[in-house]
C-alpha positions in Angstrom: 0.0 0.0 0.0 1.9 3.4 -1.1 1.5 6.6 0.4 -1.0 7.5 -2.2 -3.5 5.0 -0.8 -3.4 5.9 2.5 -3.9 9.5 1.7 -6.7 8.7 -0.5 -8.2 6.2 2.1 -7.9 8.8 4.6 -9.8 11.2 2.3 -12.4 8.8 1.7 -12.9 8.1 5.1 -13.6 11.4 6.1 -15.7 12.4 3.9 -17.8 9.0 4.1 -19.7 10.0 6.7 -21.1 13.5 5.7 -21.0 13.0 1.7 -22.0 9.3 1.5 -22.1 8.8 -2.3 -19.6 12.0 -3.5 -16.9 10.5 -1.2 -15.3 8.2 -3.4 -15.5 11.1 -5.8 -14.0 13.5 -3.1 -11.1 11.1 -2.6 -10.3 10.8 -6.5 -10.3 15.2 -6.9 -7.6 14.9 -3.9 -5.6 12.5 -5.3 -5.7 14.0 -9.1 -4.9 17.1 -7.5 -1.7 15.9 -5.2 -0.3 13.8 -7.6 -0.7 17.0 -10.6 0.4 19.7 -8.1 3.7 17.0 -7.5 4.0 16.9 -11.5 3.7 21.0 -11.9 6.7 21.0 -9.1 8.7 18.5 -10.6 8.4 20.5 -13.9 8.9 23.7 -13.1 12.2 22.5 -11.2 13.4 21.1 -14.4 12.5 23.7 -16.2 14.6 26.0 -14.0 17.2 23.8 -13.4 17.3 23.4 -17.4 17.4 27.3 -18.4 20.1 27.9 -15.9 22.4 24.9 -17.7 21.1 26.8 -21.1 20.0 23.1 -22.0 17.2 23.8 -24.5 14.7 20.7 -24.6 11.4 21.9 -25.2 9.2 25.1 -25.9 7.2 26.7 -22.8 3.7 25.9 -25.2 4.6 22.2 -25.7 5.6 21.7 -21.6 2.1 23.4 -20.6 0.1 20.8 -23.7 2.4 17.8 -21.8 1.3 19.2 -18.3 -2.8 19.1 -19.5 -2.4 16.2 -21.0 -0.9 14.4 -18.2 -3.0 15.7 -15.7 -5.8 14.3 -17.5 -4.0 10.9 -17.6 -3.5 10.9 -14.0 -6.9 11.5 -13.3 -8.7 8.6 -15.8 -5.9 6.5 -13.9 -7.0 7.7 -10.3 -10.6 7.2 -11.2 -9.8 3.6 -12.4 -7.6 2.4 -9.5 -9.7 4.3 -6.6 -13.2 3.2 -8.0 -12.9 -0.3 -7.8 -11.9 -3.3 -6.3 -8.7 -1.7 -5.3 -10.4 0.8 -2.6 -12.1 -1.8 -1.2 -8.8 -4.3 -0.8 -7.2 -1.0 0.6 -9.4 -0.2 3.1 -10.0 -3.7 4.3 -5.7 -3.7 4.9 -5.7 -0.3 6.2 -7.9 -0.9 9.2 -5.1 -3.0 11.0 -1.8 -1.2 10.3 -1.9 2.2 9.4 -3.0 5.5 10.6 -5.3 8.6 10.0 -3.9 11.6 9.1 -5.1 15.1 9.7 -7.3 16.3 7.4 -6.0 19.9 7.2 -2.1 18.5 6.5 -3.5 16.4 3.7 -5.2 19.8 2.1 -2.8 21.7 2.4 0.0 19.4 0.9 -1.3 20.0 -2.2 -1.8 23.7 -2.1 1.4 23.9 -0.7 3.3 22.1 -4.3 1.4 24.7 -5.9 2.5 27.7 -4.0 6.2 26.2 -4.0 5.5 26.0 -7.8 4.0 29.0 -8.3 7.5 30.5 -6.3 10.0 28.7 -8.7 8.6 30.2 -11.8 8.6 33.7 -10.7 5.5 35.1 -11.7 3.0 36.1 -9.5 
């Protein structure tokens, strides 16, 4: 079980008892949005770290059409895994071994790639 399921699980499990059916739903948003704002940081670091070694791989346009196109990717692939039988083989493991985490950490992990991000690229 990565770190990507327990975050999700802990998500899920949250919200369950408030927003019974948009839960799952809830979970998958979270996870598409951590794992895109980890792929906009990664990228932008690159892209830095590129520019300063005046290594010229690909135009700003083409990076940005990757990064959609990527981030739509992620989420068909989150929806797939997090919708199925893999929730449900997750949550059935998770309830012996591993902790919850607080809700407002797990928000503001992905905000916080973002802002990080958002730093690295210089415009504000």
């Amino acid at each position: 079980m990565t770190i990507f399921d327990q975050f999700a699980l802990n998500i899920f499990n949250h919200y369950k008892p408030r927003f019974k059916r948009k839960a799952n739903a809830i979970a998958v948003f979270y996870m598409s949005l951590l794992q895109c704002s980890l792929l906009l940081l990664l990228g932008v670091f690159f892209s830095e770290f590129f520019k300063q070694m005046k290594v010229e791989t690909m135009s700003s346009s083409n990076a940005w059409t990757l990064f959609v196109i990527t981030s739509v990717i992620i989420y068909f692939k989150n929806w797939m895994v997090y919708s199925g039988k893999r929730r449900l083989v997750v949550n059935a493991k998770s309830k012996k071994k591993y902790g919850s985490y607080n809700i407002w950490v797990l928000w503001l992990l992905p905000l916080g790639c973002i802002a990080l991000s958002v730093l690295l690229l210089d415009k504000f």
